[in-house]
C-alpha positions in Angstrom: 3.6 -14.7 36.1 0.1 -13.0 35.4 -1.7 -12.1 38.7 -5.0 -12.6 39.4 -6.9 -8.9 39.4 -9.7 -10.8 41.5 -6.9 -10.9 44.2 -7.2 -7.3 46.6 -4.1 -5.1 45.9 -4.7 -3.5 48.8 -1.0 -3.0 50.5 1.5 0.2 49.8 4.9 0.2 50.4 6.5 3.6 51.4 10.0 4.4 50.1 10.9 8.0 52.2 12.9 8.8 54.6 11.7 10.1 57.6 9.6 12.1 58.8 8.1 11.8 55.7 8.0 8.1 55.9 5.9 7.7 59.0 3.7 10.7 58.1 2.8 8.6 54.4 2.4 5.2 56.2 0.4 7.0 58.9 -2.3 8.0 56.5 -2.4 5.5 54.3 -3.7 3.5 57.3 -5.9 6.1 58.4 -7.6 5.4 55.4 -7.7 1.8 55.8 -5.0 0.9 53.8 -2.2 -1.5 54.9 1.2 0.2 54.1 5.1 -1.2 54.6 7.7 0.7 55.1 10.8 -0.7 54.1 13.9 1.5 55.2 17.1 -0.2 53.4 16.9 -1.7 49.6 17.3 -4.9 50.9 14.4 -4.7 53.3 12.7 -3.0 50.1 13.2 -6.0 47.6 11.8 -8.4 50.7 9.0 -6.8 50.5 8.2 -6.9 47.0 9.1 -10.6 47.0 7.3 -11.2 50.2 4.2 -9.1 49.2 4.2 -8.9 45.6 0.5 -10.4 44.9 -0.7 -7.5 47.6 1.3 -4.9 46.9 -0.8 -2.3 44.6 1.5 0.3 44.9 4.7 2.0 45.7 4.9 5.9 47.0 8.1 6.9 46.2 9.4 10.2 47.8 12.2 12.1 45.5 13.7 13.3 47.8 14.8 9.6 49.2 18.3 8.5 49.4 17.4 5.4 47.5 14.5 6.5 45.6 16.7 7.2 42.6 16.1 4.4 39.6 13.6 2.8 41.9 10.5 3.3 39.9 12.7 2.1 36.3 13.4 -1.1 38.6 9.4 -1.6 39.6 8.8 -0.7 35.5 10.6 -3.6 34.7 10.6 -6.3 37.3 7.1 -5.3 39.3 5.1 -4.3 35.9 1.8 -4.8 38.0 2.6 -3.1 40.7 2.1 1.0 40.7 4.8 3.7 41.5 3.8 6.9 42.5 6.3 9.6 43.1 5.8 12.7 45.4 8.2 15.9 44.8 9.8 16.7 48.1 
């Protein structure tokens, strides 16, 4: 499926645990972006199916419990879609 890059990728989704998490989702609507905040895998993968032609990125947090193979899953099933991981 090729998505339309007219189409505003304008949501995050935010895979920390807290208090990272809320501190990430926090600013990213500070700055007038619209950010999720999944908190199981499940919840995560809803997301993406839910949000996918929104979704421009992913902020990954190493130091997650579940952040570990997460951004070699969005590499080959959310191509489109960018991870960015923070060191923690």
């Amino acid at each position: 499926m090729r998505i339309d890059p007219a189409l505003p990728r304008d949501v995050s989704l935010v895979v920390a645990d807290e208090p990272i998490r809320s501190a990430l989702v926090e600013g990213l609507r500070a700055n007038g972006c619209d950010a999720i905040a999944p908190k199981t895998p499940l919840d995560m993968v809803q997301a993406l199916i839910a949000w996918r032609e929104q979704i421009g990125s992913v902020v990954i947090s190493s130091a997650s419990r579940w952040a570990h193979g997460l951004r070699d899953f969005l590499a080959d099933e959310y191509p489109e879609i960018e991870p960015v991981m923070l060191a923690s």
